[in-house]
C-alpha positions in Angstrom: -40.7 26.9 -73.0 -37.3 25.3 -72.2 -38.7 21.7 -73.3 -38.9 23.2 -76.6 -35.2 24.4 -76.8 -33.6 21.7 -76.3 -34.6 18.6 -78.3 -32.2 15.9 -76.9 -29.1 15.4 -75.7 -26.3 13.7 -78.0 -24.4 10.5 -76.7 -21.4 9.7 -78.9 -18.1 8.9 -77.7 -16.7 12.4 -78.3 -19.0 13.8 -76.2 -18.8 11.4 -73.6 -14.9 12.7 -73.4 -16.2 16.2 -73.1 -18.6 14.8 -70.1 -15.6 14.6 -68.1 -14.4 18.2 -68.8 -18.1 19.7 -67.5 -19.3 19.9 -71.2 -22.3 18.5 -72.5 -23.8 18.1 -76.4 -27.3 18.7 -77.0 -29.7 19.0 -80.2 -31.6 22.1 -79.9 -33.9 24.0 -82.2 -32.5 26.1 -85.2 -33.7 29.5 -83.9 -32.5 29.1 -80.8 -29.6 31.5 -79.6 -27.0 31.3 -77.0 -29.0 33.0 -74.2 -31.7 31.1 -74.7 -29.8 27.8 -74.5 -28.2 28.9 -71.1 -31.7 29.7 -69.5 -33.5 26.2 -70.6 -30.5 24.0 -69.1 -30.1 26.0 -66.0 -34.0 25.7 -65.5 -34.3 22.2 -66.8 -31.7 20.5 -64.6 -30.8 23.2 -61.6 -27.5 23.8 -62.1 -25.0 26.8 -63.2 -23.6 27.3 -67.2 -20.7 29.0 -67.5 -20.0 28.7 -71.3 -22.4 28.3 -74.5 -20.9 26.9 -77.8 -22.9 26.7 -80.7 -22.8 25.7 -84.0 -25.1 24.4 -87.6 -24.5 20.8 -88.7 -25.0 21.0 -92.8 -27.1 18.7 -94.2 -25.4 15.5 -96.2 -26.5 13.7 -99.4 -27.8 10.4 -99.6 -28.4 8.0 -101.9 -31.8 5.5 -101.2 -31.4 2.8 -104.0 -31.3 4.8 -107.3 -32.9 8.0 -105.3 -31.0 10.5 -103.9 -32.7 12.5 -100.5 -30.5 14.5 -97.7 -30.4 14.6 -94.2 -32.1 17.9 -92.5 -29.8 20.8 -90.8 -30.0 20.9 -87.1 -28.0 22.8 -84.9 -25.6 21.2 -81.5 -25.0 23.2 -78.5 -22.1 22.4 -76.5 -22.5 23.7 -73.0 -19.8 24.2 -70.3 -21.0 23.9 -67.0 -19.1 25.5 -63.8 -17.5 24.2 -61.3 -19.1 22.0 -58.9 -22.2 21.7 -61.0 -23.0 18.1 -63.2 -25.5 16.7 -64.7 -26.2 13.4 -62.6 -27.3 10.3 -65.5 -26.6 12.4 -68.9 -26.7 9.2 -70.5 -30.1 8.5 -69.4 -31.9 11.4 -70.9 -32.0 9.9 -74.1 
């Protein structure tokens, strides 16, 4: 059940920043809400969430040669762990 929550976690450079503050960017499904998020991180990797911050990334024209397509909406969860908890080799989740 929590596999399917969470999709992936997202490795940029902002959210490598936010790695350092506790906080940690994953893809997860669209349905999925805040409570549910919480539970599938704190079963998936043992450790203690104190904040949940959603929020739908839009989907964004593009142009293929002369045809035009769009990416698909997905939703990001930003998650604020508490203190003392960390997720050991984020980068390696991928």
């Amino acid at each position: 059940m929590d596999k399917q929550i969470i999709i992936k976690p997202i490795i940029t450079e902002k959210s490598s920043i936010l790695g350092a503050d506790n906080r940690y960017v994953f893809k997860v499904i669209k349905s999925a809400n805040k409570i549910e998020i919480r539970k599938a991180v704190e079963s998936l990797f043992s450790v203690k969430v104190k904040d949940v911050n959603t929020l739908n990334v839009r989907s964004k024209k593009k142009r293929m040669g002369k045809h035009m397509g769009q990416t698909s909406e997905w939703k990001k969860a930003m998650v604020t762990l508490q203190e003392g908890n960390k997720l050991e080799n984020f980068e390696k989740l991928v």
